[in-house]
PATORKOL-655830 format. One line per field, with one value per residue (C-alpha): residue number from 0; residue in one letter; x, y, z. Coordinates in Angstrom, 1 decimal. Layout:
N
k NUM;...
r a;...
xx X;...
yy Y;...
zz Z;...
//
This chain:
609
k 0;1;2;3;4;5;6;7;8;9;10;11;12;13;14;15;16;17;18;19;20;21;22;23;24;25;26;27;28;29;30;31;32;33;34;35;36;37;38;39;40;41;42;43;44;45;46;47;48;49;50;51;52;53;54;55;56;57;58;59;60;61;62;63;64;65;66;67;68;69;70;71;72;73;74;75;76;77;78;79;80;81;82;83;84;85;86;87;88;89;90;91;92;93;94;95;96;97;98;99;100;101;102;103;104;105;106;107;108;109;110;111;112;113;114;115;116;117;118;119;120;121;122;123;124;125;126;127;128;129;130;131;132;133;134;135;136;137;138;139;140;141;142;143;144;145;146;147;148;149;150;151;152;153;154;155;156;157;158;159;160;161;162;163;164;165;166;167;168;169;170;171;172;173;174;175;176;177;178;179;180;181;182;183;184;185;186;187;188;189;190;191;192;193;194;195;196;197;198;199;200;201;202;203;204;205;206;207;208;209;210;211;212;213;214;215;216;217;218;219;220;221;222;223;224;225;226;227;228;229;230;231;232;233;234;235;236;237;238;239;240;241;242;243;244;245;246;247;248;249;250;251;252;253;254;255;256;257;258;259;260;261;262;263;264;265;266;267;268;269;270;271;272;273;274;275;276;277;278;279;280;281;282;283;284;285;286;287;288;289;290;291;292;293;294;295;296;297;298;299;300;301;302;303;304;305;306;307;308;309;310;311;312;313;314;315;316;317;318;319;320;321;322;323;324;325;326;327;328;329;330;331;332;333;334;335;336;337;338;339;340;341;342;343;344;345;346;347;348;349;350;351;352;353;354;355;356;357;358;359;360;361;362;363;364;365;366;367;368;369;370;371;372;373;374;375;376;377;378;379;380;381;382;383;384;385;386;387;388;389;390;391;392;393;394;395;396;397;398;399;400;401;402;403;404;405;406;407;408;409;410;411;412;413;414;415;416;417;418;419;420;421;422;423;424;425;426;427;428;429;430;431;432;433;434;435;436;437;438;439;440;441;442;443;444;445;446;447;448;449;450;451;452;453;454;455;456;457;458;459;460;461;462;463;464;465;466;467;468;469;470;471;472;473;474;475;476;477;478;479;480;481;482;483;484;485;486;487;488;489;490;491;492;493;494;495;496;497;498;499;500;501;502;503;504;505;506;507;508;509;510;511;512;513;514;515;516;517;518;519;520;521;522;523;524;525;526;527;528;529;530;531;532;533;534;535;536;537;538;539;540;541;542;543;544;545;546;547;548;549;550;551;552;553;554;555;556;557;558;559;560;561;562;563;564;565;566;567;568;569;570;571;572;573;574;575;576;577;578;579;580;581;582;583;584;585;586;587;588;589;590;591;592;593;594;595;596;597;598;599;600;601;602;603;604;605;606;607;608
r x;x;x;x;x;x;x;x;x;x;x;x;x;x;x;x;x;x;x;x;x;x;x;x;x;x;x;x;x;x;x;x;x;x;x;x;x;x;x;x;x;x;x;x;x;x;x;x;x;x;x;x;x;x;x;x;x;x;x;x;x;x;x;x;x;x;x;x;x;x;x;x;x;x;x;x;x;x;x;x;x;x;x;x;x;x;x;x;x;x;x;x;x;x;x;x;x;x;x;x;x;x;x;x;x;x;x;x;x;x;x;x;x;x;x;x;x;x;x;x;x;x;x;x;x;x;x;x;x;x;x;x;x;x;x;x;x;x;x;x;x;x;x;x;x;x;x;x;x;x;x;x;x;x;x;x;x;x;x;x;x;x;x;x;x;x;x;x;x;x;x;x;x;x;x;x;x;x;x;x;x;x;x;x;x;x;x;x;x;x;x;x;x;x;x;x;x;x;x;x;x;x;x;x;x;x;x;x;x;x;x;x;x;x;x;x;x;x;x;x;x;x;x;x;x;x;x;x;x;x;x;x;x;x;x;x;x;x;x;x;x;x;x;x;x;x;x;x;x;x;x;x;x;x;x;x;x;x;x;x;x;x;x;x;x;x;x;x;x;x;x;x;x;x;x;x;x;x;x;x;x;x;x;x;x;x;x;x;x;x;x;x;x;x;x;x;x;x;x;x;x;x;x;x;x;x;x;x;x;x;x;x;x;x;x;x;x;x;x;x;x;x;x;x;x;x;x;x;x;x;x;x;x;x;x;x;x;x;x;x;x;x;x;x;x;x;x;x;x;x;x;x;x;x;x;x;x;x;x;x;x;x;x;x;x;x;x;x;x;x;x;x;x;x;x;x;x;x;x;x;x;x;x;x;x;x;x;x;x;x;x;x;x;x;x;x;x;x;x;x;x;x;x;x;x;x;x;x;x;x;x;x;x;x;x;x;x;x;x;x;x;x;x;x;x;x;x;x;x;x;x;x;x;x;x;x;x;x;x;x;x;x;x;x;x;x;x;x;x;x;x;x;x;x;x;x;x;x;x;x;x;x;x;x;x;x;x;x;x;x;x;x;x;x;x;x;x;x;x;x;x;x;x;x;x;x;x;x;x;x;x;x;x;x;x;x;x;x;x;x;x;x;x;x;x;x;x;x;x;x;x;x;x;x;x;x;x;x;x;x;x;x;x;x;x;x;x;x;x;x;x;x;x;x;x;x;x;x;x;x;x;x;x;x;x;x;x;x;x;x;x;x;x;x;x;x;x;x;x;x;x;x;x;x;x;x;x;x;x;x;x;x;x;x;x;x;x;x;x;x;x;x;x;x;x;x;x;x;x;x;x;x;x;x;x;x;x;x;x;x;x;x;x;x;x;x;x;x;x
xx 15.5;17.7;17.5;21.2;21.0;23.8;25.7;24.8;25.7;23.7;22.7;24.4;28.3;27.7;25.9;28.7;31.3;29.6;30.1;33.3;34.2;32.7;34.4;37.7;36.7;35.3;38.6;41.7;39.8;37.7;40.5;42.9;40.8;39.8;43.7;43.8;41.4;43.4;42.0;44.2;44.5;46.5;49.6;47.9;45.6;48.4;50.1;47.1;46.6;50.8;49.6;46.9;48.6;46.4;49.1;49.3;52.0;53.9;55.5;57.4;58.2;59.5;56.6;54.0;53.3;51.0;50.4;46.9;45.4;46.1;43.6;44.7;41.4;41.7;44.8;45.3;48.2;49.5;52.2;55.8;57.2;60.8;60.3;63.5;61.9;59.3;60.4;61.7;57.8;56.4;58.8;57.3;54.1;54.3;54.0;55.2;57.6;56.6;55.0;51.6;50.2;51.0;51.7;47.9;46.3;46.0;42.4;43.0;43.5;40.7;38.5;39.8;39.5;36.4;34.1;35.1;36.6;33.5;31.8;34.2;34.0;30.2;29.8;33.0;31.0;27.6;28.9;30.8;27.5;25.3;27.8;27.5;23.6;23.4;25.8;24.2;20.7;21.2;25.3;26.0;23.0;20.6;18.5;16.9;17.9;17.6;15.0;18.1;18.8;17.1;14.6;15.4;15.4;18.8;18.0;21.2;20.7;19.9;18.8;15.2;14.6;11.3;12.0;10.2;8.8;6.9;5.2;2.5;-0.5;2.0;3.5;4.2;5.6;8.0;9.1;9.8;11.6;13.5;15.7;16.3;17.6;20.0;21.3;22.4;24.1;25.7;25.9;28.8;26.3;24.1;27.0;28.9;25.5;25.5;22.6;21.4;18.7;15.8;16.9;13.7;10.7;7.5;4.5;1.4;-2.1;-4.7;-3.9;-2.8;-1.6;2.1;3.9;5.8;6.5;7.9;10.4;11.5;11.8;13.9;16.3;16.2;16.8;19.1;21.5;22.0;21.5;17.9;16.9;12.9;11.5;7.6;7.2;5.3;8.5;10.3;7.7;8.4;7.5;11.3;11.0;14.4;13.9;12.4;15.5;17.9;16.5;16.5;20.1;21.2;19.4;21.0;24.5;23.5;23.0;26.0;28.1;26.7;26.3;25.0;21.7;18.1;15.8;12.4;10.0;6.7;3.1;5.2;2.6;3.0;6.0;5.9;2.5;2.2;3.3;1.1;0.8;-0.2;2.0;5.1;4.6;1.1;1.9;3.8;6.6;8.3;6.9;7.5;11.3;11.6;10.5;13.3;15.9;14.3;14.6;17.7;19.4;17.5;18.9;21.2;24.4;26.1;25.1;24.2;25.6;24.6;21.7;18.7;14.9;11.9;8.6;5.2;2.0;-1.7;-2.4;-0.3;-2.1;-1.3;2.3;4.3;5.1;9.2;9.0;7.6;9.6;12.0;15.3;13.9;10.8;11.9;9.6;5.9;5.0;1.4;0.1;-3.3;-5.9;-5.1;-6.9;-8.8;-4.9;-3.4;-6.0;-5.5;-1.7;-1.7;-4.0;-1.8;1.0;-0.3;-2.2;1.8;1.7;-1.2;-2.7;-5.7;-7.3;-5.9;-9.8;-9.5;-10.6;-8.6;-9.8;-13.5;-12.1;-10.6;-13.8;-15.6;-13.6;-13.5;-11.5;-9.6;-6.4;-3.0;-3.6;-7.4;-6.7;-4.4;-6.5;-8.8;-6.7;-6.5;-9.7;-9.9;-7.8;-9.0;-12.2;-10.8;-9.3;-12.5;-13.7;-11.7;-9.6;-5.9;-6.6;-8.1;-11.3;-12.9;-15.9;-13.7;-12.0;-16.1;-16.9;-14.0;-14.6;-18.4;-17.0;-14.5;-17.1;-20.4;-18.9;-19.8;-23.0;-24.9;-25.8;-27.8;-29.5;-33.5;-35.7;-39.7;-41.2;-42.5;-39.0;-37.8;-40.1;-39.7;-35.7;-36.0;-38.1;-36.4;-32.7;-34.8;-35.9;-32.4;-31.5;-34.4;-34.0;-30.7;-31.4;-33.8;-31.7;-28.9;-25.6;-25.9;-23.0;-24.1;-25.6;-23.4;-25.0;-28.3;-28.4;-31.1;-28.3;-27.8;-24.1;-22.4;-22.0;-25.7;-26.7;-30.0;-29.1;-27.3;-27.1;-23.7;-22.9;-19.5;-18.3;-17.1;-13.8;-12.3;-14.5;-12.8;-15.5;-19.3;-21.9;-24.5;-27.2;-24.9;-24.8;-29.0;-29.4;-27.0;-29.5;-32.2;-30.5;-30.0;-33.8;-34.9;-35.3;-37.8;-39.6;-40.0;-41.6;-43.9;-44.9;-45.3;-46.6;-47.8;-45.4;-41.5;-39.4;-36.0;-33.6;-32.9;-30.9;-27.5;-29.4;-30.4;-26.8;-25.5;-28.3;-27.6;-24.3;-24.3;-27.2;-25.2;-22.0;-23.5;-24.9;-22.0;-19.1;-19.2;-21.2;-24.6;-27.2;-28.5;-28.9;-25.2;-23.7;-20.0;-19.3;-18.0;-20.0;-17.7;-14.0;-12.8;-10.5;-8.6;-9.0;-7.3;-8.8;-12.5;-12.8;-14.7;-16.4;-16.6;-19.3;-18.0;-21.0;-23.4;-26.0;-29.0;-27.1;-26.7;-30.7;-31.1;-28.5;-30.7;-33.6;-32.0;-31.0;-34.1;-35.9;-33.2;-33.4;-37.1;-37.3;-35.0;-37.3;-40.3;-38.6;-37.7;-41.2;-42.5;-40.4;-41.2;-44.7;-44.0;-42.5;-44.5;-44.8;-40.9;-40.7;-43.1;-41.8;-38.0;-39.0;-40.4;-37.4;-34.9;-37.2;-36.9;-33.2;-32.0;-28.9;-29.1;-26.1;-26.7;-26.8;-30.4;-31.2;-31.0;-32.3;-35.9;-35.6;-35.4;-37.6;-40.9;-38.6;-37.2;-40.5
yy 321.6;324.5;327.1;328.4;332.3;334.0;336.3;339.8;343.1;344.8;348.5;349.5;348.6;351.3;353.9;353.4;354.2;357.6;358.2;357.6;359.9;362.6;362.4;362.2;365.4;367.1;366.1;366.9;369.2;371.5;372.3;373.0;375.3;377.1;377.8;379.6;382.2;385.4;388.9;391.6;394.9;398.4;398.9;400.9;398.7;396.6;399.2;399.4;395.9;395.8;399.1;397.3;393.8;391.8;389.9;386.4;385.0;387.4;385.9;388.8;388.3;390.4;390.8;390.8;390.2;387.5;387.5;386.4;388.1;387.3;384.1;382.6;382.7;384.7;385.5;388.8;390.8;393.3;394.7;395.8;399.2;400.6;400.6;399.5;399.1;396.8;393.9;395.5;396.5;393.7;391.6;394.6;393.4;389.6;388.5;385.3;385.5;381.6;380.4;381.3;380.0;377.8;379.3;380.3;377.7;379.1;379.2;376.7;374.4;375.9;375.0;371.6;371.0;372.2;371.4;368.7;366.8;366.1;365.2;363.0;360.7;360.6;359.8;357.1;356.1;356.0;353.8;351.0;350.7;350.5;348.0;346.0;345.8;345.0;342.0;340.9;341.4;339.7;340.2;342.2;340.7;341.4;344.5;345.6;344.7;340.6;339.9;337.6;335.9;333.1;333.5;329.7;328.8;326.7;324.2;322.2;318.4;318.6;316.7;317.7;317.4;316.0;311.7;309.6;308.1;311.2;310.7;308.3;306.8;307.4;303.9;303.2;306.8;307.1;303.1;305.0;307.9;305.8;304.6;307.9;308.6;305.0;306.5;309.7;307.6;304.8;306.3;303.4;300.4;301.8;303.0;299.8;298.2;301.1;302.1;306.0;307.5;309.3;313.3;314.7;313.1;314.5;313.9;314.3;314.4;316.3;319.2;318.4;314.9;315.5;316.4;319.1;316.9;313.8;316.0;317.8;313.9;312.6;315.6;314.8;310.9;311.5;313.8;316.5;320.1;321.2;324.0;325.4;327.1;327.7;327.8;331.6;332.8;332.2;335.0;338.7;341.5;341.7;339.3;337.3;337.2;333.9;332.3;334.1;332.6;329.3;329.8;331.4;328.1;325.9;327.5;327.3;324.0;322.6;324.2;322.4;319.0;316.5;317.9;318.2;320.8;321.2;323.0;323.2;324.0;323.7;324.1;327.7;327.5;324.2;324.8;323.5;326.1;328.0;326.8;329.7;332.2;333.9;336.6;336.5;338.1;337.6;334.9;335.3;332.1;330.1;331.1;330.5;327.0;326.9;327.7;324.8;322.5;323.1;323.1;319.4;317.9;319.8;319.1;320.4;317.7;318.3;315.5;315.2;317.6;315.9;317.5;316.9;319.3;318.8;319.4;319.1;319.4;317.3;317.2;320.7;320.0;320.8;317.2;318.3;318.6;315.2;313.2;310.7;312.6;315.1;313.9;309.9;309.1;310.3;309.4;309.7;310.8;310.0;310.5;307.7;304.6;303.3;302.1;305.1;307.4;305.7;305.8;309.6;310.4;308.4;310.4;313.7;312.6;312.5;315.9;315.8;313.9;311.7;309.1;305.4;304.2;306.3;304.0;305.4;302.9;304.2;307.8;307.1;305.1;308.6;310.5;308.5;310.8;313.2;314.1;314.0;317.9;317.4;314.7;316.7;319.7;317.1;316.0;320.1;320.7;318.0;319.0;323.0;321.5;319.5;322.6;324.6;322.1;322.8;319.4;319.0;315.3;314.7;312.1;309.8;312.2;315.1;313.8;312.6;316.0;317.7;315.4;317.0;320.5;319.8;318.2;320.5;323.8;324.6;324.2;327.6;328.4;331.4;329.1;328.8;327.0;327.3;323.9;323.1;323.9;321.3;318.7;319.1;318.5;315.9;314.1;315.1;313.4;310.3;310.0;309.7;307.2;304.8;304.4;303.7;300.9;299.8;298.9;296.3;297.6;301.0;302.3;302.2;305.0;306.3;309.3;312.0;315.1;318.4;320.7;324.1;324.0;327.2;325.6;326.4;322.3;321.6;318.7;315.7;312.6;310.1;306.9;305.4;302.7;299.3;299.7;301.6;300.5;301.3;300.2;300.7;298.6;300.1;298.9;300.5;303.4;303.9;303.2;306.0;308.1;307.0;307.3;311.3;311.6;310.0;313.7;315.1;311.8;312.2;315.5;314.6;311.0;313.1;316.6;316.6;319.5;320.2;322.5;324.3;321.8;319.3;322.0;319.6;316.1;317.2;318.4;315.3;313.0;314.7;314.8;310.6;310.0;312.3;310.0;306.8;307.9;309.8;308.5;305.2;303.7;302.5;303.0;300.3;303.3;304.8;301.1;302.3;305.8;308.3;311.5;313.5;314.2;314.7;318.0;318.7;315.5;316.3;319.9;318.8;317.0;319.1;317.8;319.0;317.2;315.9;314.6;316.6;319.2;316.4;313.9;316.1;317.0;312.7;312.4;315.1;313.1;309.9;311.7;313.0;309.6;308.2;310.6;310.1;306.4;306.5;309.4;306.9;304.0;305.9;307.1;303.6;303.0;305.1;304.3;301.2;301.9;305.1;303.6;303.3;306.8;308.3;306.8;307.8;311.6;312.2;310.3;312.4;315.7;315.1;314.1;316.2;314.0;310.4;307.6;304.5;302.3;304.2;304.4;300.6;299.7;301.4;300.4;296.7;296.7;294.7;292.5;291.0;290.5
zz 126.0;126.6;123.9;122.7;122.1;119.9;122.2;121.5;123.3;125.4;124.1;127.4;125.7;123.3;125.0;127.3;124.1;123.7;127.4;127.1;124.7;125.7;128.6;127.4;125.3;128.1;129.9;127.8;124.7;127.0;129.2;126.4;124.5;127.8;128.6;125.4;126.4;127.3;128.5;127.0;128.9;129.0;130.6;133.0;134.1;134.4;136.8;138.6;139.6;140.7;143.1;144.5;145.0;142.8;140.4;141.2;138.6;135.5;132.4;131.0;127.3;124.4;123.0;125.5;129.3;130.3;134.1;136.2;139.3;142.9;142.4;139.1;137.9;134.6;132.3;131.0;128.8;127.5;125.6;127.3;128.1;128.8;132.9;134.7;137.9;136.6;138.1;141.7;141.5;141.3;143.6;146.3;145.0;146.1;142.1;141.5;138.1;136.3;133.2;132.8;130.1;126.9;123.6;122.4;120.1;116.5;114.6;112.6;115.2;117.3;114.2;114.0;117.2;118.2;115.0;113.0;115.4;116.9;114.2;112.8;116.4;115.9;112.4;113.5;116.1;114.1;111.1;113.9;115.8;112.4;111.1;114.6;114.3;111.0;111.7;114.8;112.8;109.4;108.0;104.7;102.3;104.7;103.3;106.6;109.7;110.1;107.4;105.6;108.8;110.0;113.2;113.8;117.9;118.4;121.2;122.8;124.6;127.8;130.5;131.2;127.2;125.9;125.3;123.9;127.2;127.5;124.4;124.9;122.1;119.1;119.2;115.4;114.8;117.8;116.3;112.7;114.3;116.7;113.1;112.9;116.1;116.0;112.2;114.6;116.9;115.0;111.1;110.6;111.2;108.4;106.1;106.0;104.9;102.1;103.4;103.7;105.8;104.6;103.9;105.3;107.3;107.0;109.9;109.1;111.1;112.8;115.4;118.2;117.3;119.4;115.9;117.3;120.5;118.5;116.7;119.9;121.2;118.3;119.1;123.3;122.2;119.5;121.9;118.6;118.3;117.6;115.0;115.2;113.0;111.5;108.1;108.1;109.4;106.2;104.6;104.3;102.2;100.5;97.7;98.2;101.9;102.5;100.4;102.0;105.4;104.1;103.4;106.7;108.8;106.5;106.9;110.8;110.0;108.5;111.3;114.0;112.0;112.9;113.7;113.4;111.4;112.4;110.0;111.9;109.2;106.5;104.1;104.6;102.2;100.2;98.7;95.0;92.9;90.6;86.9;85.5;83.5;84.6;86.5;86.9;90.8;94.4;93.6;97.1;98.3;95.1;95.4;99.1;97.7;95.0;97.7;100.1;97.7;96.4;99.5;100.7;97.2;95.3;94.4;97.6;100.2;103.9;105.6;108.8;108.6;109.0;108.4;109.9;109.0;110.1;108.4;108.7;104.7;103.2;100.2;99.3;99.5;96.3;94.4;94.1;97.6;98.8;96.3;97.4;97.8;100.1;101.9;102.2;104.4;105.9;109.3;109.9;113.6;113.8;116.3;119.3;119.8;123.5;124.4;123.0;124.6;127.9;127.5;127.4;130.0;132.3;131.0;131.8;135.5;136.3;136.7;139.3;142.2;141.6;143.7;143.6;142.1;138.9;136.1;133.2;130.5;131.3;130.9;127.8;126.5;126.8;125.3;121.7;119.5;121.5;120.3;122.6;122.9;124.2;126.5;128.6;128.5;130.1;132.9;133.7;133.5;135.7;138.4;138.1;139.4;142.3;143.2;142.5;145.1;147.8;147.0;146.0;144.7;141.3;141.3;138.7;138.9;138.0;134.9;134.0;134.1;132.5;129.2;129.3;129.6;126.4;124.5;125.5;127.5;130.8;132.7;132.7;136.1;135.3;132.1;133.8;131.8;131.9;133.1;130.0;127.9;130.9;130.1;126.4;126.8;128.5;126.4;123.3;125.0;126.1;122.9;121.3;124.3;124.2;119.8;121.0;123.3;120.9;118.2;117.8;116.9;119.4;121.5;125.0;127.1;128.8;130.8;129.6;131.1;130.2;132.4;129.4;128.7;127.2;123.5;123.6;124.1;126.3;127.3;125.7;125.7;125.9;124.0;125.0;122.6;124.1;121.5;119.2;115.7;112.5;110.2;110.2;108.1;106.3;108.9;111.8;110.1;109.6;113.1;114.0;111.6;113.0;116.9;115.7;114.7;117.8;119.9;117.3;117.1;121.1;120.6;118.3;120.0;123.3;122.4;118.8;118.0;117.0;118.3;117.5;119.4;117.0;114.6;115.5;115.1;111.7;110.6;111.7;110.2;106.6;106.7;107.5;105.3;101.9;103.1;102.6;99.0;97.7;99.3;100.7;97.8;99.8;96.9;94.9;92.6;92.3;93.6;93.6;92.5;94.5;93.8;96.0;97.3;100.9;101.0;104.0;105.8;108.8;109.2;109.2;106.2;103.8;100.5;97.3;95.0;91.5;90.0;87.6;88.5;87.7;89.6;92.4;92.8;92.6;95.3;97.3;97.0;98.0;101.2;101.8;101.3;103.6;106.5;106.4;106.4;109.4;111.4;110.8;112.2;115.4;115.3;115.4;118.2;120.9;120.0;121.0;124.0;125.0;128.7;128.9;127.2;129.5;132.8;131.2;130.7;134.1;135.9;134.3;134.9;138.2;138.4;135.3;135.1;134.8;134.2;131.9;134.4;136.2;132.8;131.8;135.4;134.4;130.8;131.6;135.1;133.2;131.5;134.6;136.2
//
């Protein structure tokens, strides 16, 4: 969209104002107060000058003779004398009889002229350009130049705005905001119904969800002017600054009605205010809230102004704030699904060349929950290593890649592991895919590789889901456990000994195995109590326990017990299947990256015999 800038002069304009003057004073004052410079002399250095022939013009007066030399570059004079043949004289002497010089300039005006004058145009001049900046900065409440004034980015339609065709894998927000944008066009369909539209909408979801690109799409759909703005902008050291912002864009606002306000990380303002006693510290945020929130619902309406603000903690939102009135309605943006995923990637391959085979659906398979903003740093990464390649068009093998360097880094060239370190890896990543295979209710292997990556990984090993699964059961969810154990199990079922790899496996396994305890209520011991809370769900989901400190040491042993029945079972398995394990290990050695199918070929080799 094309951002609309207030026009604003150029520094140039004024300096070229002080130029200006000083001219003129150099031009009409300088020369006037240099003509009133006069030499004064004797008469006989007067008589001297008419023997010599040096008089250029002579003013002869009452009071005083004013003449110049034969140049006209200086003025001189002296007083009169009786002498009759004064002016025969100087007639001999080629003097020209004119006016030479003005009447002389008293002190006063001297003074006036040549002192205060001057400073009365720059202290003139100094208040106009102070009075210009502070208007063009922040008007007459602003304190210090623009802190009062809104820093909101006015956008205007245009025809190369963002629509809602270029926001894919959102289809259920983009069909709530698409009200919104109809209400904008035809307000007398929904008035004549006596219905209203929601004040404010508030989206909600993980980063990188396309919340900032659905509110720049409702604008480039709804044809309206565009106001941007993040919520940390409204702060300043000035207590009464944020609220005098919130004023200035709503002011904005109302001129250019109807029109859209977008408040991006929102949460920066609207946080739930303190219920604490008065004064107990820094209220500039809590009044920046007041002035929000009597300007979305006070009792001076902003028809035609409508809100949108986007957030990714919309728990810690201020309840006055999200009430109907001002926040109507919340649109989630979640995480897209297999279609959505595949949606956006298509979206964004737009922008490059890739070959006619590309399979998106697999693409999208692998990369189970990426978010809008990930999947297009996939389709770069993609085409930076076509180009890398000495290509201009982007392969299935490329995008493949460029989902392993988002999810693991990229592959250490200089990374040179011992034989034995080798051997151990790959073992250790066979082990996780053959417990995998082993049980019912696995994702797939997709690929195992023992390449280093720069996020420190060994090796890995991929599981692509079929679909997009929503819910897990409890035996799903111990053979994900026990999937996680399977690397150590390989080192001990193959070398007797454990080594340092498995740090990740065993973060993961104990975070599922304290989940299905405290959380999702799969103990015959604790049946259905939750033991903890999720905070932050859509910035990593951190817990917070809520259970007593005896409770919490039983919980710990449950885990414990869990975890360990799971390692056991994986164990057991790759005893059973050391043949497969062994055979596995070497093939992968030897390859270092293998795909699910090689793997399944050698996996099920006997069985088809």
């Amino acid at each position: 969209m094309k951002e609309v800038k207030s026009p604003k002069k150029p520094l140039l304009y004024y300096y070229g104002i002080v130029l200006l003057i000083i001219l003129l004073f150099n031009v009409l004052i300088t020369p006037m107060l240099s003509r009133a410079q006069v030499v004064e002399v004797d008469y006989g250095t007067f008589m001297d000058m008419i023997d010599e022939g040096d008089i250029g013009a002579v003013q002869v007066e009452d009071t005083q003779i004013l003449f110049t030399d034969k140049e006209g570059t200086m003025v001189y004079k002296t007083g009169p004398m009786e002498d009759p043949t004064l002016t025969e004289r100087l007639h001999d002497a080629g003097a020209e009889f004119a006016r030479v010089i003005e009447e002389p300039i008293s002190p006063i005006w001297s003074f006036l002229l040549t002192f205060v004058l001057p400073i009365l145009i720059f202290v003139g001049l100094g208040q106009y350009m102070s009075k210009k900046l502070m208007e063009q900065a922040g008007g007459k409440n602003s304190l210090s130049f623009g802190m009062g004034k809104s820093n909101a980015k006015v956008y205007v339609q245009s025809t190369k705005g963002i629509r809602f065709s270029d926001v894919a894998g959102e289809d259920e927000a983009k069909e709530s905001l698409q009200e919104i944008v109809d209400y904008l066009h035809n307000p007398q369909k929904y008035t004549e119904a006596g219905a209203s539209m929601p004040k404010g909408i508030l989206l909600v979801g993980p980063p990188g969800t396309g919340k900032t690109m659905l509110a720049k799409a409702v604008a480039g759909e709804a044809d309206v002017p565009f106001f941007s703005i993040s919520g940390s902008e409204f702060v300043e050291m000035f207590v009464g600054m944020g609220a005098s912002k919130v004023r200035d864009l709503f002011k904005q606002a109302k001129e250019k009605a109807p029109c859209i306000v977008f408040i991006d990380e929102i949460d920066a303002i609207g946080q739930k205010r303190s219920s604490g006693s008065y004064g107990g510290g820094n209220d500039e945020r809590e009044q920046t809230l007041n002035q929000l929130l009597t300007e979305m619902d006070g009792f001076e309406g902003n028809t035609g102004v409508m809100i949108l603000a986007a957030t990714n903690r919309p728990e810690s939102l201020d309840p006055a704030l999200t009430r109907p009135g001002r926040f109507d309605r919340r649109v989630p943006v979640e995480l897209p699904d297999l279609q959505g995923r595949e949606a956006i990637l298509k979206v964004h391959a737009k922008k490059i060349k890739t070959a006619e085979d590309v399979d998106f659906h697999t693409i999208a398979r692998m990369a189970a929950g990426a978010s809008g903003a990930e999947l297009a740093n996939i389709i770069n990464e993609a085409a930076l290593r076509a180009v890398r390649s000495g290509r201009i068009i982007v392969n299935e093998a490329d995008l493949e890649e460029s989902i392993e360097v988002v999810i693991a880094g990229y592959q250490k060239k200089n990374a040179v592991l011992s034989d034995q370190e080798k051997k151990v890896v790959a073992y250790h990543e066979i082990g996780h895919a053959l417990v995998a295979a082993m049980q019912s209710h696995s994702a797939p292997v997709q690929k195992i590789t023992i390449i280093p990556r720069t996020s420190g990984a060994l090796g890995y090993t991929m599981q692509v889901e079929t679909g997009d699964k929503y819910l897990m059961t409890k035996e799903e969810i111990e053979n994900k456990i026990a999937t996680y154990t399977g690397g150590r199990a390989a080192e001990e079922v193959a070398f007797g000994q454990i080594t340092t790899g498995a740090s990740n496996d065993i973060e993961q396994a104990t975070k599922l195995a304290r989940a299905m305890i405290s959380r999702y209520g799969m103990s015959d011991q604790f049946d259905m109590v939750a033991m903890e809370t999720v905070n932050n769900q859509y910035l990593g989901g951190d817990t917070s326990l809520t259970c007593s400190p005896d409770t919490q040491k039983e919980i710990d042993r449950k885990v414990v017990e869990l975890v360990k029945t799971q390692h056991e079972k994986a164990r057991k398995i790759l005893e059973d299947n050391r043949e497969k394990l062994d055979e596995l290990a070497k093939f992968l050695y030897e390859k270092e990256t293998i795909t699910g199918e090689e793997f399944m070929e050698i996996l099920t080799k006997g069985e088809k015999q």
